[in-house]
N, C-alpha and C positions, 0 to 999 in steps of 0.2 A: 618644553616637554614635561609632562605630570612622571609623575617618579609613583611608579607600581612597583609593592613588590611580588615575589611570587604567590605568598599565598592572595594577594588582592588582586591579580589573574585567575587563579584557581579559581576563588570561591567567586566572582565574578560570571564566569562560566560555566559555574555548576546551577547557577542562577538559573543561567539561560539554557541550559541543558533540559529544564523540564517543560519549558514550554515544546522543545524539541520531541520529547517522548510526548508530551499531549497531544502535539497535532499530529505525533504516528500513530498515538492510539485510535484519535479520532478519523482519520483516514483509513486504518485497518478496519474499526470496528463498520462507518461506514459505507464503505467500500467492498467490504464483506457479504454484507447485508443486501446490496443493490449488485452483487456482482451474482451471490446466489440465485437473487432473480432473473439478471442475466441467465445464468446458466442453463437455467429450470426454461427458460425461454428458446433457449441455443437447440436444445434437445427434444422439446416437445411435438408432439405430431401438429399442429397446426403449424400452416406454412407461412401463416402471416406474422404468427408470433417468431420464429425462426429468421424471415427475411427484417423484420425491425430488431430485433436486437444484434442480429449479424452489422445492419448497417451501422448502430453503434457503438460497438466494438471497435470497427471502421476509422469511421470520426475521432473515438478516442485515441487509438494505436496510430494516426494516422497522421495526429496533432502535437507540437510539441510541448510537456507541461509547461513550460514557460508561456509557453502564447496559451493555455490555456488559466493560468493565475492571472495574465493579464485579461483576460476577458471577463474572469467571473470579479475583479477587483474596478477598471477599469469600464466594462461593457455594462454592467449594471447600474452603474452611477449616470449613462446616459440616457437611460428609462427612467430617472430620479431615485433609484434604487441606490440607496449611500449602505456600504458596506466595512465591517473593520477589517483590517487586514489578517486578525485573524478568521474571522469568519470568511473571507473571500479565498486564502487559504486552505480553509479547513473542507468545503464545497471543490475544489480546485484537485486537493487530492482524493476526495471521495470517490467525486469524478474518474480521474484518471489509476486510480486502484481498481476503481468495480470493472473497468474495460480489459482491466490484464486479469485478475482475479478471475473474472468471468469466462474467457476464454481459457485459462491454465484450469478451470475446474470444468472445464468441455472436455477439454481433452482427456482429464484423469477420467469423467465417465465414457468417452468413447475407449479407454482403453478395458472396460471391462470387458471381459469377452460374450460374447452376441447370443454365447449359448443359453448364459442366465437370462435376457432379454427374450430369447423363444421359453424358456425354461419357466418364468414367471407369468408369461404370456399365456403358455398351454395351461395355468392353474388357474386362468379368469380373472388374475389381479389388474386394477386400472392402471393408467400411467401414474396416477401419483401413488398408489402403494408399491408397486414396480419401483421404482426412486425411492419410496420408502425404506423399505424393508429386504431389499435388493441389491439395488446398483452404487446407490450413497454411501453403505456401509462398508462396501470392495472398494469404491473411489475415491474414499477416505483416507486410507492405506496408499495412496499411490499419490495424493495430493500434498501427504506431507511436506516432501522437499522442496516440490516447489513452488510452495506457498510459503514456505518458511523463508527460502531464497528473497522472495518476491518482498517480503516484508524488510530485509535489511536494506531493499533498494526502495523499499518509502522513505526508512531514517534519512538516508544520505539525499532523498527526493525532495526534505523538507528544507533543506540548505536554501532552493531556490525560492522560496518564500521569502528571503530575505531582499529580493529586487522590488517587493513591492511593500516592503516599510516592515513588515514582520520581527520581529527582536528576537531571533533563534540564536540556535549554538552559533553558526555561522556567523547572522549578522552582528553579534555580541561580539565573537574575536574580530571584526573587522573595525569596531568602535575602539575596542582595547589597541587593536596595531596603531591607529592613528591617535591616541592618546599616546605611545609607549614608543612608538616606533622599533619597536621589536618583533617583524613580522615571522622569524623562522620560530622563535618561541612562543608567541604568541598560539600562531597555526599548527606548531608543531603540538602545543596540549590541545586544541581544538582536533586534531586528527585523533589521538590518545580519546580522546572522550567517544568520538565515532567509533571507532573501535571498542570503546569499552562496552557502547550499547551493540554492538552487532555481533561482538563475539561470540558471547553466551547465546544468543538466537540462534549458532551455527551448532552452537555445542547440542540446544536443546532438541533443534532438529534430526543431530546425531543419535539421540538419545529416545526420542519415539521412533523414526526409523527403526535401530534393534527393538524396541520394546514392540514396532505393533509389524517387527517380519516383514518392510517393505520390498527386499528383495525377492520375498518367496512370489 
């Protein structure tokens, strides 16, 4: 057994702690980006645009992220497509953010109410200044929480990255237990670290809620 002591756990895992908020940024930021155009899709008057993005929403919500890391890590390399773990990863939850992201930001614009939607309508404005200047800015307000939600369950989403060779918070305490054999300590500052990234995301969410009156 290697002889760790506490701070050469710690700082071990603070190592690996940032790969962890990388691959959430990366997932947020992508996933954001492709979920918005989901969105814009979910809602638009064309029906075709509507029936393809519904069906993958579908596929996404319908798949589990695990079998979806193993496909884009695994299913690629069968095409000759050789991929690194991060990057198979980083595709993997883009993926599976923009399928939730996409729908949690349907729903905050269906819940504007219908009369701004006639309201915009009877002033001549198109669908995309309608969404501009309209519906985005009221849907904004009400997507807060639960996109903020949605974002602490990427952190804890990136853990599974570690089945397929990825060197995260997780997979890093799982190397140090089997060095140290001290798995409640070990896991128990890997939970601490979870928590340290998700808390302040609950707190901040708290914090534009009051600031932008999402209950009004």
């Amino acid at each position: 057994m290697i002889s760790f002591t506490l701070w050469d756990i710690v700082r071990n895992l603070l190592l690996a702690a940032r790969w962890t908020v990388g691959l959430s940024l990366i997932a947020f930021a992508g996933g954001g980006l492709l979920g918005a155009l989901i969105m814009f899709a979910r809602v638009a008057p064309n029906r075709w645009l509507r029936a393809l993005s519904t069906a993958y929403i579908e596929v996404v919500q319908g798949t589990p992220l695990l079998m979806q890391l193993f496909l884009c890590f695994f299913g690629l390399a069968l095409f000759g497509i050789d991929v690194s773990p991060l990057i198979a990863a980083s595709i993997a939850l883009t993926i599976y953010a923009s399928g939730y992201l996409g729908e949690i930001w349907r729903g905050c614009v269906d819940a504007v109410p219908r009369g701004q939607w006639e309201a915009s309508t009877s002033l001549g404005l198109s669908f995309a200044q309608q969404m501009r200047f309209v519906i985005v800015p009221q849907a904004l307000r009400i997507a807060v929480p639960p996109t903020t939600g949605f974002v602490v369950q990427i952190i804890k989403g990136t853990a599974l990255a570690s089945i397929i060779g990825f060197v995260e918070l997780t997979k890093a305490g799982t190397i140090i237990n089997n060095a140290t054999f001290q798995p409640f300590l070990v896991y128990g500052i890997v939970a601490l670290f979870y928590f340290a990234l998700c808390y302040p995301i609950s707190l901040l969410s708290a914090a534009l809620e009051r600031r932008l009156d999402v209950a009004r």
